[in-house]
C-alpha positions as CSV (number, residue, x, y, z in Angstrom):
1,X,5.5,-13.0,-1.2
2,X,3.9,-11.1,1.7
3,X,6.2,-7.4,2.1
4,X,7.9,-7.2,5.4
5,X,9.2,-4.5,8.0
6,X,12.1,-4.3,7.0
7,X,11.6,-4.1,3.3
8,X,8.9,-1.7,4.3
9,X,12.0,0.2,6.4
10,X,14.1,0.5,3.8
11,X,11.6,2.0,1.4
12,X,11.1,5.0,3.9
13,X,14.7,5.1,4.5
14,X,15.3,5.7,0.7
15,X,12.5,8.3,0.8
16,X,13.8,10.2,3.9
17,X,17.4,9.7,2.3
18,X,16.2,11.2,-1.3
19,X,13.3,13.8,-0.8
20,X,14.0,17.3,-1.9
21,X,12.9,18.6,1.5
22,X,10.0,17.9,4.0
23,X,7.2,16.2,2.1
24,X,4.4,14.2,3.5
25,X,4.8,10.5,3.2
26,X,3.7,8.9,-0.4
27,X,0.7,7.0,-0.6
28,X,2.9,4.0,-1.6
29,X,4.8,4.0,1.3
30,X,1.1,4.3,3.8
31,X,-0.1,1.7,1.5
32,X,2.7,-0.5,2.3
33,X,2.4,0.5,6.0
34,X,-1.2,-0.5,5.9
35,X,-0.3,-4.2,4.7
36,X,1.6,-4.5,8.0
37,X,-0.6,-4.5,11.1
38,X,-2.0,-8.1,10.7
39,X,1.8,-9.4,10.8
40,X,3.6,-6.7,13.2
41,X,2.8,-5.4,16.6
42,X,2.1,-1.1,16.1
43,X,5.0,-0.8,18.1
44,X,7.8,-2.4,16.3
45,X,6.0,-0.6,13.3
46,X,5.9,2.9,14.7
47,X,9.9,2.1,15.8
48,X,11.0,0.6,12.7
49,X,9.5,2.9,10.4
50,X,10.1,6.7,12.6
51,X,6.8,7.1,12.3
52,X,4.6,8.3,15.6
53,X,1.9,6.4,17.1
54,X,-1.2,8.9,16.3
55,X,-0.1,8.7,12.5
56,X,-0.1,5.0,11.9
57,X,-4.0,5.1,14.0
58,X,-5.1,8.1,11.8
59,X,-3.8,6.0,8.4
60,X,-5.2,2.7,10.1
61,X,-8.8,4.7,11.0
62,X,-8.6,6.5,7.0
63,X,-8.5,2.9,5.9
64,X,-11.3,1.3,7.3
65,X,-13.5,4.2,6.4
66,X,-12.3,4.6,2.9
67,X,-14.8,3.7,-0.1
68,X,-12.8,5.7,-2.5
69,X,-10.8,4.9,-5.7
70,X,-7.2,3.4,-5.6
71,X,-4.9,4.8,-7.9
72,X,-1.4,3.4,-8.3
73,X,0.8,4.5,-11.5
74,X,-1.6,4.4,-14.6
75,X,-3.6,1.9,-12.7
76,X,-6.9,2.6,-11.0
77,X,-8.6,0.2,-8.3
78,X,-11.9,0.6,-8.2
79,X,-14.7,-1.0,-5.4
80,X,-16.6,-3.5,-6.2
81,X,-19.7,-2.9,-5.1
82,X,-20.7,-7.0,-5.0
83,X,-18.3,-7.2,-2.3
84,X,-18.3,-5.1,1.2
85,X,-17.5,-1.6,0.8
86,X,-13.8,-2.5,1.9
87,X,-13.3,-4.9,-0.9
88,X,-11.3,-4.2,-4.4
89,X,-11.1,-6.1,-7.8
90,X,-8.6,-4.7,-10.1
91,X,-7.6,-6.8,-13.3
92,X,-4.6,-6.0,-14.9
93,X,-3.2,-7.0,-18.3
94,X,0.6,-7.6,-19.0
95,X,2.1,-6.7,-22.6
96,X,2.3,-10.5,-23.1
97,X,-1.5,-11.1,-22.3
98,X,-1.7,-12.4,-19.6
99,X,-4.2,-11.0,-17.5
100,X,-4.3,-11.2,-13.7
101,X,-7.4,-10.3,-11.5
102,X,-6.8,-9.1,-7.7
103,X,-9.2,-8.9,-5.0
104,X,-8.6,-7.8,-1.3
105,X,-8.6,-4.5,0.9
106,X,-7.5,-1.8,-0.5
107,X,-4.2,-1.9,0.9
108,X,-3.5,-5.6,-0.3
109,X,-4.4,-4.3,-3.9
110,X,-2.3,-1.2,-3.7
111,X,0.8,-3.1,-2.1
112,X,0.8,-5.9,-4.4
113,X,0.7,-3.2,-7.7
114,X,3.0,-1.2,-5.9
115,X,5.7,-4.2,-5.5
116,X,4.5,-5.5,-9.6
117,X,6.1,-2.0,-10.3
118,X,8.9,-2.0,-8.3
119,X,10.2,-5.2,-10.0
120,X,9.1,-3.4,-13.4
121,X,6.5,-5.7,-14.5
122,X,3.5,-2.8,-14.8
């Protein structure tokens, strides 16, 4: 199930709500940002989310230039080099074992580990 604005919104809600003080916005919550685009105008993003339009280009610009390693919890995504430079695999095994392989852009990987975590599955 694809993450939407608003579930999006109410994760940097919590964050804003809970933080200690200022603190610059968690790679999760970017990650998740970064799913958005294809589904939501920049707009409604930028509105929904408090965020200013320059940041969301500047994570949207760091994301098609980024080659580097993914790390989400214990779990590192690494580029597969067989695919373009934009392209992840990452396999992950449950305690059961069952094992489940992911491919996509970086920020499809990371978003769909970071929602497996939030339910409590990794």
């Amino acid at each position: 199930m694809d993450t939407t604005l608003e579930q999006v919104g109410l994760a940097f809600d919590h964050w804003r709500a809970t933080r200690a003080k200022r603190r610059p916005i968690p790679d999760e919550l970017i990650a998740q940002t970064l799913a958005l685009p294809n589904k939501y105008n920049k707009t409604d993003i930028t509105r929904r989310l408090a965020i200013n339009h320059g940041t969301l280009q500047r994570w949207l610009k760091q994301d098609s230039t980024q080659e580097s390693f993914v790390t989400v919890g214990a779990l590192t995504v690494e580029p597969n080099p067989l695919l373009n430079s934009k392209s992840f695999e990452a396999s992950i095994r449950f305690s059961s074992g069952t094992q489940l392989m992911l491919s996509g852009s970086e920020s499809q990987v990371a978003t769909f580990v970071i929602a497996l975590q939030q339910r409590g599955e990794l």
